[in-house]
C-alpha positions as CSV (number, residue, x, y, z in Angstrom):
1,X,0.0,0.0,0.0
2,X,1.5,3.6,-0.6
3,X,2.2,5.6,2.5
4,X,0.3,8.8,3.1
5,X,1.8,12.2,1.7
6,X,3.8,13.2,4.6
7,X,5.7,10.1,4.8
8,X,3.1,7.7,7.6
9,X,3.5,4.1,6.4
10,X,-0.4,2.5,5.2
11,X,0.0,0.4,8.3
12,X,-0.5,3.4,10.3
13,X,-2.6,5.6,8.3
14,X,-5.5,2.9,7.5
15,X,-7.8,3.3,10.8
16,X,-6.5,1.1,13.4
17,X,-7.2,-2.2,13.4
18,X,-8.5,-2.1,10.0
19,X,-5.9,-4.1,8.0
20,X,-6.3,-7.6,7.9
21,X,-4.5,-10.5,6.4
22,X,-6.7,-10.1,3.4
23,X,-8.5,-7.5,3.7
24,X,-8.3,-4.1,2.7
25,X,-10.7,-1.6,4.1
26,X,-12.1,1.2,1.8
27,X,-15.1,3.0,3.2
28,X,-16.3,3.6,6.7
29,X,-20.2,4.0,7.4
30,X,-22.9,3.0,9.9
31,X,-26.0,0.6,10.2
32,X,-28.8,3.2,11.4
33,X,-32.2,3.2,12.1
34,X,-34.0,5.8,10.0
35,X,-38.0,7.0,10.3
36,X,-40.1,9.3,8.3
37,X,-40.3,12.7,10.2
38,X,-44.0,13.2,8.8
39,X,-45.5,10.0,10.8
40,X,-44.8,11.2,14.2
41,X,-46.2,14.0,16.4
42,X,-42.8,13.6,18.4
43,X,-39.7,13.5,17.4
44,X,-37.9,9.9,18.1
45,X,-34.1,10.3,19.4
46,X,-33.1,7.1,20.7
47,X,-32.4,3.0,19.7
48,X,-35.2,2.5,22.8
49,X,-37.8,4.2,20.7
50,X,-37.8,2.0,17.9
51,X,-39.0,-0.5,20.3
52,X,-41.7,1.4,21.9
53,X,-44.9,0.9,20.3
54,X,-46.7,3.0,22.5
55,X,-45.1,5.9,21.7
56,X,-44.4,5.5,18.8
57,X,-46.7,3.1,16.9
58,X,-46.5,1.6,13.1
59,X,-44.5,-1.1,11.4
60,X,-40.9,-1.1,11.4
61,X,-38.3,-2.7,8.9
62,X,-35.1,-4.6,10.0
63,X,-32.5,-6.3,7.7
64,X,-33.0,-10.3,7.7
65,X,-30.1,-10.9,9.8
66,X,-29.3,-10.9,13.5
67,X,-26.3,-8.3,13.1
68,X,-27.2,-5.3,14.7
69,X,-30.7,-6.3,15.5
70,X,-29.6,-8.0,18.6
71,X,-27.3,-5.2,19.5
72,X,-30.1,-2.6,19.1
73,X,-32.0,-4.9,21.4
74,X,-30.1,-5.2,24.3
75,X,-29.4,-1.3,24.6
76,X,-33.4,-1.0,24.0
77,X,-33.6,-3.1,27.1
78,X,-31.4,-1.0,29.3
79,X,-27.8,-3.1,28.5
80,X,-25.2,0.0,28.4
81,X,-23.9,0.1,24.9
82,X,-20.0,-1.0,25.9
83,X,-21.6,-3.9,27.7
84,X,-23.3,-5.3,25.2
85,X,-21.1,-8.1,24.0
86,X,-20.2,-9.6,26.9
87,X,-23.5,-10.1,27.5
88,X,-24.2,-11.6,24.1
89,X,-21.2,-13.8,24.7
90,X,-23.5,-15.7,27.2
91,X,-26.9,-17.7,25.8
92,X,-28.4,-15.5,28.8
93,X,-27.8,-12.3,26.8
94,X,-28.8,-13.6,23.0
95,X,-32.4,-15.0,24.6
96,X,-32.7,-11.7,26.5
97,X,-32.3,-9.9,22.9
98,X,-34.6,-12.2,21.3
99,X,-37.1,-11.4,24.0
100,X,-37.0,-7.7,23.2
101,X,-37.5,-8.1,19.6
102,X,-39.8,-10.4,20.5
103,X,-42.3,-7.4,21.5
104,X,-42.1,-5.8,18.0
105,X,-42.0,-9.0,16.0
106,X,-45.5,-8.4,15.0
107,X,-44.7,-4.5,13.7
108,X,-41.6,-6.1,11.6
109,X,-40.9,-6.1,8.3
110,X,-37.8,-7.7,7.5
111,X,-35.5,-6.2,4.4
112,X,-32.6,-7.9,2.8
113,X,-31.7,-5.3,0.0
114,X,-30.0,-1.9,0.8
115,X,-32.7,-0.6,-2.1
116,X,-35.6,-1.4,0.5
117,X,-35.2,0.6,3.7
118,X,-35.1,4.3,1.9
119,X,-38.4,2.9,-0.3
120,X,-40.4,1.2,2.7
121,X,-40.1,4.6,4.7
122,X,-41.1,6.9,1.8
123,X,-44.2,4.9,0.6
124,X,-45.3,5.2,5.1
125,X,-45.2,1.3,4.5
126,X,-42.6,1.4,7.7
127,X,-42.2,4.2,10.3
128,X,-39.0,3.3,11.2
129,X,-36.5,1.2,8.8
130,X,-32.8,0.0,9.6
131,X,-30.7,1.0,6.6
132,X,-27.6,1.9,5.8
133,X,-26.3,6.0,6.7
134,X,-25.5,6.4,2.6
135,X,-28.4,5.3,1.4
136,X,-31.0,7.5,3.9
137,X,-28.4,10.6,3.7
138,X,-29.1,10.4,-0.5
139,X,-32.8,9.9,0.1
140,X,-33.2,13.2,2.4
141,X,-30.7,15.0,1.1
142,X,-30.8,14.6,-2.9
143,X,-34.4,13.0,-3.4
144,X,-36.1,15.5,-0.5
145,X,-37.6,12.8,1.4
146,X,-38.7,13.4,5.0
147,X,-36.3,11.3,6.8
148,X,-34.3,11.6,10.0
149,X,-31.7,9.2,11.4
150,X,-31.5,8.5,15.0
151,X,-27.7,8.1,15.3
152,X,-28.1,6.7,18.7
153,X,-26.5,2.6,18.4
154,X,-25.3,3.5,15.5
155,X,-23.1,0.7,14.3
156,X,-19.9,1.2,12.5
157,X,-19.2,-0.9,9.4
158,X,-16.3,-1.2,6.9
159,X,-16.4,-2.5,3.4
160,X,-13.0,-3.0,1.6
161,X,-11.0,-5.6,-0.8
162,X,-10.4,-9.2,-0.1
163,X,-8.2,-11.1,-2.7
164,X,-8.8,-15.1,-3.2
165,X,-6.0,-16.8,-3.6
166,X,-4.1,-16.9,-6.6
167,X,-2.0,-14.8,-9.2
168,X,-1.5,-11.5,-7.6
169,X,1.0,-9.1,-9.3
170,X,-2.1,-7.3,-11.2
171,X,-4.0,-7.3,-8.0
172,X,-1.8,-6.0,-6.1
173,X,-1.5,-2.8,-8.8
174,X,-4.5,-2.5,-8.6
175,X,-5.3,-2.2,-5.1
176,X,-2.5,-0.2,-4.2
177,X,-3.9,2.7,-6.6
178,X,-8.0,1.9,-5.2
179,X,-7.0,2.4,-1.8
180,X,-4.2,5.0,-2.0
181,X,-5.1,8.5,0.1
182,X,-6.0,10.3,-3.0
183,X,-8.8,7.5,-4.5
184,X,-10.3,7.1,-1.2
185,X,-10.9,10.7,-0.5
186,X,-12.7,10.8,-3.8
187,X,-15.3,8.4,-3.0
188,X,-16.4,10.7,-0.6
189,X,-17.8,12.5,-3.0
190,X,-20.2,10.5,-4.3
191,X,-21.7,9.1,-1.0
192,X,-21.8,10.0,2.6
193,X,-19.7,7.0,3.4
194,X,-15.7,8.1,5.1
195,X,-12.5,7.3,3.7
196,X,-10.7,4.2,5.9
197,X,-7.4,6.2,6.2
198,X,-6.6,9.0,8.0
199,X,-4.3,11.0,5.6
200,X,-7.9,11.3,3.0
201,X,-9.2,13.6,5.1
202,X,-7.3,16.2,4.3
203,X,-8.2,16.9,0.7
């Protein structure tokens, strides 16, 4: 990988502990839980709300996975954020997160394509919708849709380059020029997602 401009090896200027054997990190962004500002009265501000049907009341959309879902559970249920894997290292903690969504299981719609969150929320199918930050940020933003993210459990993602094995002298061009400081500044530009080393934030 090329170093940044003033000299920092990549080792040091990709986001720490970002690098793996074979992977290459490129973008930075979040798993979030959107809703549609025009279906509520009062403002929702916190994880806890998506799971208070009282309050606030329609159907929400999760992705069809247990990532993040049983994260956003726990803290719902009162589990302090930098707890929350301990206590889903015990079968205690994973049935205690089921029980939670248990209570909106019946409000769920479950989502596996990134296209489905933004759409759900703008036809009021969902109040709420898990979703990726880009994809809600280019729906309020660019499309004017009445959306809000609750960046409260927000949970932080990276996507990047892994190689299979095999010839890699072409590869290995080519992925020292993707993820160099310059290239990974630029896709910045094109969605709300960050750059995964520290020297791209500069330009």
């Amino acid at each position: 990988m090329d170093p940044a401009p003033d000299g920092t090896p990549a080792s040091k200027d990709f986001l720490a502990g970002s690098l793996g054997e074979c992977f290459v990190p490129s973008i930075v962004y979040s798993n979030i839980v959107a809703y549609n500002e025009e279906m509520f009265d009062k403002a929702p501000t916190k994880i806890a709300d998506v799971f208070d049907l009282k309050n606030f009341p329609g159907k929400r959309s999760l992705q069809k996975k247990p990532i993040n879902n049983l994260e956003w559970a726990l803290i719902a249920d009162g589990v302090p954020a930098s707890d929350v894997y301990d206590v889903l290292s015990t079968e205690e903690g994973v049935q205690r997160a089921f029980n939670k969504l248990d209570t909106i299981k019946d409000s769920v719609i479950w989502w596996e394509e990134g296209a489905q969150p933004p759409q759900l929320l703008a036809d009021k199918e969902v109040a709420f919708a898990s979703a990726y930050n880009g994809r809600i940020f280019n729906a309020a933003v660019n499309e004017k849709q009445p959306f809000e993210i609750i960046w409260d459990g927000q949970v932080f993602e990276l996507d990047g380059w892994a190689v299979p094995k095999g010839k890699m002298d072409k590869v290995k061009d080519y992925l020292r020029f993707a993820t160099d400081p310059q290239r990974l500044a630029d896709q910045a530009k094109y969605i709300s997602y960050g750059p995964a080393r520290n020297s791209s934030l500069v330009w």
